[in-house]
C-alpha positions, -999 to 999 in steps of 0.1 A, spaced: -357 582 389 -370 615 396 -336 629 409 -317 617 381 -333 636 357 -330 664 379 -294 658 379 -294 659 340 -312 694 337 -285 707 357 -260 692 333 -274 712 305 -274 744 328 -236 745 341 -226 748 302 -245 779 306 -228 785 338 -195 780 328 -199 813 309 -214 830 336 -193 827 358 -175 856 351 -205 872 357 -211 855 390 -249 850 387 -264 829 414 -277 800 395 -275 760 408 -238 748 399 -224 713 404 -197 713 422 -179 685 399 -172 709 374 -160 738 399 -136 709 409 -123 706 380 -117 746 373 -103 747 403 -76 721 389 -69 739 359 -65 773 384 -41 754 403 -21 742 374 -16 777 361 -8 793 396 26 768 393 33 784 364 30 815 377 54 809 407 80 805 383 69 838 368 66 855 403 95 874 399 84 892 369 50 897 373 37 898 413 5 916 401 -10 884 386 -4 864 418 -23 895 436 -53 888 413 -52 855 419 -56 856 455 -92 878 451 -99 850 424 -99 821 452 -123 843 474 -145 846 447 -145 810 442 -151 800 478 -182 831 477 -197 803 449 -192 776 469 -212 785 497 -239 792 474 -238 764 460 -239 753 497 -273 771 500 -287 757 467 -281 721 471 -302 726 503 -332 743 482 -326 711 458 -337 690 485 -362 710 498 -376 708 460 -372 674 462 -393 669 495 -421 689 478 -423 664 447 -426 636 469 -451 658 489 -468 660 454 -465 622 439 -484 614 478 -511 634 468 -515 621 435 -522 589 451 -548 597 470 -562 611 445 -559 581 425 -569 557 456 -601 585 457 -614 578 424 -612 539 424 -634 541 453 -659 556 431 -648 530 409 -657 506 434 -690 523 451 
């Protein structure tokens, strides 16, 4: 339960993403939504190979494009391993609260 709605508050932050990506900010990113970018990149690159002959300068940018996409998907590498490691410390947490819990019935019970 607890990952799930961590998956929905990073729902609501690729939308911000999405515009900064451009920017190239290191915030957590899905990589769902990457995937589908990556689609739409791949769609327009075969329109541009019929447009190669006329314009070989696009297809140039294009490459540094991908290389800037493959830098954002080994962060997002590196920040799916701080999501679990995030993770790990809730459940650290919810085992304290516990105890805590177990602590006080004993009062309870004494």
């Amino acid at each position: 339960v607890s990952q799930q709605q961590q998956q929905q508050q990073q729902q609501q932050q690729q939308q911000q993403q999405q515009q900064q990506q451009q920017q190239q900010q290191q915030q957590q990113q899905q990589q769902q939504q990457q995937q589908q970018q990556q689609q739409q990149q791949q769609q327009q690159q075969q329109q541009q190979q019929q447009q190669q002959q006329q314009q070989q300068q696009q297809q140039q940018q294009q490459q540094q494009q991908q290389q800037q996409q493959q830098q954002q998907q080994q962060q997002q590498q590196q920040q799916q391993q701080q999501q679990q490691q995030q993770q790990q410390q809730q459940q650290q947490q919810q085992q304290q609260q516990q105890q805590q819990q177990f602590g006080i019935r004993h009062y309870t019970y004494e």
